[in-house]
Structures are given as structure tokens and as C-alpha cells.
N, C-alpha and C positions, 0 to 999 in steps of 0.2 A: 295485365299479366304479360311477362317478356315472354317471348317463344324463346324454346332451347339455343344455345348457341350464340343468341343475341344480345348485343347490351341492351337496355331498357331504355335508354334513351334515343337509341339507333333506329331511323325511319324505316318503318317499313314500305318494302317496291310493289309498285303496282305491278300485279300479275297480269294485267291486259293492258296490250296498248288502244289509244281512243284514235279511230278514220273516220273520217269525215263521209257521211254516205251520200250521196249522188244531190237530193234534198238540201243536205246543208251546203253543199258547193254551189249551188243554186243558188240559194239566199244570198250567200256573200258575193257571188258576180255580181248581184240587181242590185244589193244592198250599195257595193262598191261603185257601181255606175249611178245610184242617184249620192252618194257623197259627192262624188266627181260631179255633176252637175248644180249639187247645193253649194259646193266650197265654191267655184267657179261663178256662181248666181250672186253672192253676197259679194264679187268685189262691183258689180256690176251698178254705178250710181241709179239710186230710184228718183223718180220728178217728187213725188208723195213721201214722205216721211211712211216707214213700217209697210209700206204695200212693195211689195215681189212678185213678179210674174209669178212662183211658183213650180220651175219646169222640172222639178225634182219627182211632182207629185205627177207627174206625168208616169214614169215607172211605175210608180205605187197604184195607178192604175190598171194599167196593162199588165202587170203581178194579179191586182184582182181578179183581173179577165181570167188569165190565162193557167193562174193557180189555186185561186181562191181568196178568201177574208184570211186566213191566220197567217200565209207566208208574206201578203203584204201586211200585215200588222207587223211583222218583223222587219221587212224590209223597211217601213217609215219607224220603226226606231232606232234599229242599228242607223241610218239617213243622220237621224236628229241626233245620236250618240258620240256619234266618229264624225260627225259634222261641227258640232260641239268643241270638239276635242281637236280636230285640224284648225277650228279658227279662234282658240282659246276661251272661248265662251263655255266652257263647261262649267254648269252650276251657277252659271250668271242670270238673270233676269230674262235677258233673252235667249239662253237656252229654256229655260222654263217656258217662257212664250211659244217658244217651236214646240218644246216636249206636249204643252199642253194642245197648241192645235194639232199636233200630229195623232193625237192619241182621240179628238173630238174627230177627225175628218177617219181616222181609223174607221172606229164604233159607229161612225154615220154610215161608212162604207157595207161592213159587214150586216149590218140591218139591212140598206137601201137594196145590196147583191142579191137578197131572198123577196125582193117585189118584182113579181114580171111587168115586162116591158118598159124597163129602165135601161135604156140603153148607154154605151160609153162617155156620152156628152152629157146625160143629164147626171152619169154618177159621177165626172170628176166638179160638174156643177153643186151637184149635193157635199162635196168633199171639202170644195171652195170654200162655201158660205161655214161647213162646221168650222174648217180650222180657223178661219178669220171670227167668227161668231168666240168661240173656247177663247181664241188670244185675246179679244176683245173683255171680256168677261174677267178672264186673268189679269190683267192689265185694271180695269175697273175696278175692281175687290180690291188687285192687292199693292199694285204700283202708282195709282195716279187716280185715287180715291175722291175725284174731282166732280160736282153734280154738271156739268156743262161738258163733260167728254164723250155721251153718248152725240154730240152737236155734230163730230165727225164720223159719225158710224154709219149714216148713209154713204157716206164718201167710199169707206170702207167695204161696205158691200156692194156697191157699183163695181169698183175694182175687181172685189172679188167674183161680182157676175162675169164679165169681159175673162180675165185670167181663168176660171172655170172653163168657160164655153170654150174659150180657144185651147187648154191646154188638154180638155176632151175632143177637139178635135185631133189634134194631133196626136192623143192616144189611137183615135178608133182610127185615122192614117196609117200608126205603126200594127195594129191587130189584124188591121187588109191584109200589108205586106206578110208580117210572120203566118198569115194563113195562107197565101196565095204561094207563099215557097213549099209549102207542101211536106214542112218535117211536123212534126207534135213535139215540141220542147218537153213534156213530160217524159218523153223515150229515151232513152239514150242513143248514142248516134252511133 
């Protein structure tokens, strides 16, 4: 039904404008600094075919620390989205491979953050093994349905041991510093 005065095919204006509240700026800063460190990681030659140090997921941890499970669930897939999309792989194979470990290391996360005494190193360790485990598995099922491809899947999660442990450590390095400055990022300043 047209409103008075209007033609009927004439859009109607949104009566409210949409801002962005303090939360959503938040996300896209962390979102935006781990693309910046994903686009920058993939021109980086690997020794190993598919193994990446990962330094992306480094954010996506110190987000869990510091925010919780649902703002880094956002954060790693805006990451995998807009990372996708600055190095043309959207919708390709290996976006899907990122989308799916990102979203296995997620769901590991937001479980693993409700077990006490899991500290920084062993949750970006548990994050490690899901997203390389999810891509592995994606990969197996649907890309490379080969019986002899689990042959390099120790290789895989050795990698992923080593790039976990270290890239927890240098989360729980950056969680010292941001505690020891003495603001609470959730405040405003």
C-alpha cells in the first residue's frame, strides 16, 4: 500500500540513521589488523606446501582473552572474509579451507575458554591442531579424496604444534604488555 503523497514504486527513507557503537569499532580495528597480518602472511614463501605460521590467529586469541569467544569468532571471520577477498580467493578452495579451519579453531576456542586453567599458550595450541585438523578433513572429503593423504598429516600437526605454541606465546607476551599499561580496552578512553 503506497503512503499518501507517494508514488508506489518510490523507495521509502530510512527514518533512522545506523552508528556504529563503540563494540562494532572494536571488531573492525582487530578484524582489520589480523587481515593486515593474513594478506601480508600469504605472500610470505612457506618450506612445506599448506603449513603457515598462522600470525593472524594470534589476534584471534588475545580477542578471546581480552573479549571473549563471540567477538573473536567475528574477528576470525571478517580475517578469513576480507582476506579472501584482498587476495582473490573468495569462494575458491582455499578460502573454504581457511573458512573451514577458522570456524573449527573458533568452536575449539569458545569450548576450550570455559575449562579452567587453560592458559594463552595451550588455547592458541588447541586452536592450532582444530584449524589444521577442520582443513585437513576438508581437504580429505572433498578436494584430494586420496587414501595415502593422511601419510602427511603428522607432518601437519607437528607444524601445527610448533606455530600453536609459539604463536601463544607471543599472544600471552602481548596480554602482559596490554595489562601492564594499565587501560581496560573494554572502557573507553
Amino acid at each position: 500500500m503506497a503512503l499518501p503523497g507517494r508514488h508506489p514504486a518510490a523507495p521509502a527513507r530510512l527514518s533512522r540513521t545506523l552508528t556504529p557503537e563503540r563494540s562494532d569499532l572494536r571488531v573492525a580495528h582487530l578484524a582489520a589488523l589480523a587481515v593486515a597480518i593474513h594478506v601480508a602472511e600469504a605472500v610470505i614463501p612457506s618450506p612445506i606446501p599448506g603449513v603457515r605460521p598462522g600470525l593472524a590467529n594470534i589476534v584471534v586469541v588475545v580477542v578471546l582473552q581480552r573479549f571473549g569467544a563471540g567477538t573473536a569468532a567475528w574477528v576470525a571471520l571478517l580475517r578469513v572474509v576480507a582476506g579472501g577477498l584482498l587476495l582473490g580467493t573468495f569462494l575458491a578452495p582455499t578460502f573454504l579451507l581457511s573458512l573451514t579451519g577458522a570456524g573449527a579453531a573458533a568452536a575449539t576456542l569458545a569450548a576450550a575458554c570455559r575449562i579452567p586453567g587453560i592458559g594463552t599458550v595451550g588455547l592458541s595450541l588447541l586452536a592450532s591442531l582444530a584449524h589444521v585438523s577442520g582443513q585437513f578433513l576438508l581437504a580429505w572429503q572433498w578436494l584430494v579424496p586420496h587414501p595415502s593423504l593422511p601419510v602427511i598429516l603428522p607432518v601437519l600437526l607437528t607444524a601445527a604444534i610448533a606455530t600453536g605454541c609459539v604463536n601463544g606465546m607471543i599472544a600471552a607476551s602481548l596480554l602482559r604488555r596490554l595489562d601492564s599499561d594499565g587501560r581496560d580496552p573494554r572502557r573507553p578512553t
